[in-house]
N, C-alpha and C positions, 0 to 999 in steps of 0.2 A: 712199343713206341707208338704213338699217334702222332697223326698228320694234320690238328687242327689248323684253323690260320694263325699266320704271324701277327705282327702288331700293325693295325690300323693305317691302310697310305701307306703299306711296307710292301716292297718287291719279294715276299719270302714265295717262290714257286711252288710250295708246298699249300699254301694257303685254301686253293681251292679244290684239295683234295677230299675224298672221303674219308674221315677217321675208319680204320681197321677195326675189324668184328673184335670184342673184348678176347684176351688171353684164357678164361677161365673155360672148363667145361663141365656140363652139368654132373654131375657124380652122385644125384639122387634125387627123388622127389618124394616124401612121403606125402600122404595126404589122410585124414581120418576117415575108418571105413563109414561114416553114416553122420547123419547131423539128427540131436534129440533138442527137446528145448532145454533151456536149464532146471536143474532139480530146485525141488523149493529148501531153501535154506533151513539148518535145523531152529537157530536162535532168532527170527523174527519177534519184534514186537507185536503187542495185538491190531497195532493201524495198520503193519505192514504186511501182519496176516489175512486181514479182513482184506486187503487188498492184492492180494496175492489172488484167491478164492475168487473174489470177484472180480479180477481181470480173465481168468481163466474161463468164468460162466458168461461172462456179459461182451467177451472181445476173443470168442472161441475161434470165429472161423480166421480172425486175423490170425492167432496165433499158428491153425494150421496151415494158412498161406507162407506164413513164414518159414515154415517147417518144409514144405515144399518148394519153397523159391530156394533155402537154401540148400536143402538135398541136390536140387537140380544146379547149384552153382558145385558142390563139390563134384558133381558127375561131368560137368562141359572142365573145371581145372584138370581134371585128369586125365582127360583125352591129350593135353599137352605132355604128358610123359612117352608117347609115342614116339619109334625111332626117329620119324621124320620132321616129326618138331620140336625134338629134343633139343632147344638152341638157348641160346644168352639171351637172345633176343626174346624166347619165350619167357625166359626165366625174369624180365624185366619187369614185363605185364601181371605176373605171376606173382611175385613179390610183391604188388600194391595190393594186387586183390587180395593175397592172405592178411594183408593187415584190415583190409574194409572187412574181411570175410568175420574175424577175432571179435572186431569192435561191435559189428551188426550182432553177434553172439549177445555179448556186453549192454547193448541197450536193452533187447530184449526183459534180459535179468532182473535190470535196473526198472525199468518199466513194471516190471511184475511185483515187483514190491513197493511201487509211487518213490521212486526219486528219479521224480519228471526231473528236475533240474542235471540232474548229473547226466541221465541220458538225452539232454537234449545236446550239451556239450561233444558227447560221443555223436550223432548224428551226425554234427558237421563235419565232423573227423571224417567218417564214413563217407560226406559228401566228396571231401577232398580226393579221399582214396582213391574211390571210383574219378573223378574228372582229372585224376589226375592219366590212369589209363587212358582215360577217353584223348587226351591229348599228346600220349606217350608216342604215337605213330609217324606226328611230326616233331619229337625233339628226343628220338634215339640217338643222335650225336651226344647229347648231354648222357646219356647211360651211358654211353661207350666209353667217353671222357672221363665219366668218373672209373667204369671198371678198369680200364689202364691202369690210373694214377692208383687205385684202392691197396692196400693191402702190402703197401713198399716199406723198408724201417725206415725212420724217423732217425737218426744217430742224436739230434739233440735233446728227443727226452727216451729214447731206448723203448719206442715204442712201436708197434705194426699200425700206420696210419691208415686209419680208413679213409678219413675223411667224410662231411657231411653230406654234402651231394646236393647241393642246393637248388630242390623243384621243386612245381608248384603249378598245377593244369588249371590256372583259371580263367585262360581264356575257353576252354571248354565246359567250365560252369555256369559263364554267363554267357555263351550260347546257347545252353538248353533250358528251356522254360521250365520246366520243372526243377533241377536243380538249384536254377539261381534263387528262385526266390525259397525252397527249402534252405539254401546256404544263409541268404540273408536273414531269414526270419532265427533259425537257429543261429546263427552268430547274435544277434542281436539278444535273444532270450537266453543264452549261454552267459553272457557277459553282466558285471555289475551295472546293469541301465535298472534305474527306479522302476517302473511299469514294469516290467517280466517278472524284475524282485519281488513287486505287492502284488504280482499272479501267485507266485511260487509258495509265499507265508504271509498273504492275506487275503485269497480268494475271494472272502465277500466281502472287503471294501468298498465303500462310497464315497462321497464327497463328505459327507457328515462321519463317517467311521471310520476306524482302520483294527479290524480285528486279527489278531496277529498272532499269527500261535507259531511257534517257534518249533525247524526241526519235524515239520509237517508230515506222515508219510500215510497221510488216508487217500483211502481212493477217488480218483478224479476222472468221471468218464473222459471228460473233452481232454486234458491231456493224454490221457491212456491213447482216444483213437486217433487223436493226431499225432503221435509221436509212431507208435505204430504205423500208422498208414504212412508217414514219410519213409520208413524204413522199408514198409513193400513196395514204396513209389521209386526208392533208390535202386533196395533190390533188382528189380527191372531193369533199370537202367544197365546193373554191371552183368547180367547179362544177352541185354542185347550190345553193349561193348563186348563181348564175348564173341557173339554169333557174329562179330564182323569181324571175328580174328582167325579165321579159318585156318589161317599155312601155323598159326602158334598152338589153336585147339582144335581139330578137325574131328567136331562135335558126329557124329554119323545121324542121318536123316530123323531119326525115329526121337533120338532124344532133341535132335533143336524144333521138331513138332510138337514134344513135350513143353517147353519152352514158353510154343507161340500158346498152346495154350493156357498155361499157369498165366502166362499175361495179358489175356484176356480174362480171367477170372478176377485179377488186382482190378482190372480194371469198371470192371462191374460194380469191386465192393467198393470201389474210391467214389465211385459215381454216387453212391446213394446222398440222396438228400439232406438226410437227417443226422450226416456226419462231423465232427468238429474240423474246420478245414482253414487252414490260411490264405488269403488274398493278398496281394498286391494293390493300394489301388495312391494315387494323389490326392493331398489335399489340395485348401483353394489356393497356397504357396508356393503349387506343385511340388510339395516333398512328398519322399517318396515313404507310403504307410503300412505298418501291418494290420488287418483288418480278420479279428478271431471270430469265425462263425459259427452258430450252434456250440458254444463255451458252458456246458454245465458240469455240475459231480454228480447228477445221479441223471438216469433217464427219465424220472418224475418232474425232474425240473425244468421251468420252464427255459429255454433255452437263449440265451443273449451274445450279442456283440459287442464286443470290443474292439476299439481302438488305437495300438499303440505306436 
């Protein structure tokens, strides 16, 4: 039973209680022994093999960043299966990041075969996932509340009610600078907005053209490194939400040095100049704009910005 408050202006003395630690207890953790990148699919077309190929040669060290940022998040989630932090509570933070952990997988894939569009979708996911831990710290009443109510029957449809559980950490996405505007930029290019659309299947448009090829899946440097580098830039992010979860993951010294350094390494290669990168900036209406820097498909070309 929980002890949330009563209804609003109500004398209920329970009100300003702590809800109780959820009913359930952990009864397993598996976790997979090691992270590879994804295999290359057998059935590629020839666009999506040529850019398979060339994402692997031309976006090598990203992909082993990746590789390493996520090894090193399967190593800090399993330090959470220890006796002493074997809790609900772990199992809260735990649960998000396996789902960011799935999807970061996912873009990856999708990235290696050019459906920037599909994975730009997944990122935002990803962004949620992580901000959504990042603010899970101040609204473990809402886990709690749901694991109570989860898993009771239902008599009017004969059913074990989960229920949804309705959350959503965004006020810790738009605290972090780097988040917000990967959130915004991906929601934006995720969605049916005209401009991301004529990025996606019609790259070299102009004011005079719109050459459109439908179902696009060649290689695109600037999407390749920015969709990537947002995913090492996130990457980061869930685990340094990690390393400030000590009593849930009680990382030991050697691997959260590990850690500091992989993120020092992102952050070198994010630094470099000649990267495809997103800005934030206003126009003269002050709205607010995405501004695509160094945007080309190959690294012969000359490199441009965009507007949207």
């Amino acid at each position: 039973m929980t002890t949330s408050s009563g209804p609003a202006g109500g004398d209920d003395p329970m009100r300003d209680l702590p809800i109780a630690e959820p009913p359930q207890r952990i009864s397993g953790m598996r976790l997979p022994e090691s992270w590879r990148l994804p295999g290359k699919p057998a059935d590629l077309d020839p666009a999506a093999d040529d850019a398979w190929r060339q994402t692997g040669f031309q976006l090598a060290e990203e992909l082993r960043l990746l590789q390493e940022g996520l090894e090193l998040q399967l190593a800090m989630a399993r330090t959470g299966y220890t006796p002493g932090a074997r809790t609900m509570t772990m199992a809260a933070f735990a649960s998000l990041w396996s789902r960011a952990f799935l999807s970061s997988t996912d873009v990856v894939a999708l990235v290696r075969k050019a459906d920037y569009q599909g994975a730009t979708a997944l990122v935002r996911q990803v962004v949620e996932f992580v901000g959504a831990q990042a603010n899970l710290g101040h609204e473990l009443d809402s886990w709690r509340r749901w694991a109570h109510e989860a898993y009771t029957r239902d008599e009017a449809t004969r059913a074990t009610a989960v229920g949804v559980g309705h959350y959503f950490g965004g006020e810790a996405i738009a605290a972090d600078e780097h988040l917000r505007v990967i959130y915004r930029a991906a929601s934006d290019f995720a969605r049916p907005n005209f401009g991301p659309t004529a990025l996606f299947v019609a790259g070299d448009a102009s004011h005079e053209r719109y050459p459109l090829i439908f179902a696009d899946q060649a290689f695109h440097l600037g999407w390749a490194q920015l969709l990537l580098g947002w995913l090492l830039r996130v990457g980061v992010t869930q685990l340094h939400v990690a390393m400030h979860l000590a009593p849930q993951f009680p990382a030991p010294p050697e691997l959260r040095e590990r850690v500091v350094a992989h993120a020092a390494a992102v952050e070198r290669l994010l630094a470099s100049s000649d990267r495809c990168r997103v800005e934030e900036v206003e126009d003269a209406d002050r709205r607010r704009r995405h501004l695509l820097r160094d945007f080309r498909r190959q690294s012969a070309d000359a490199p441009r910005r965009l507007l949207l």
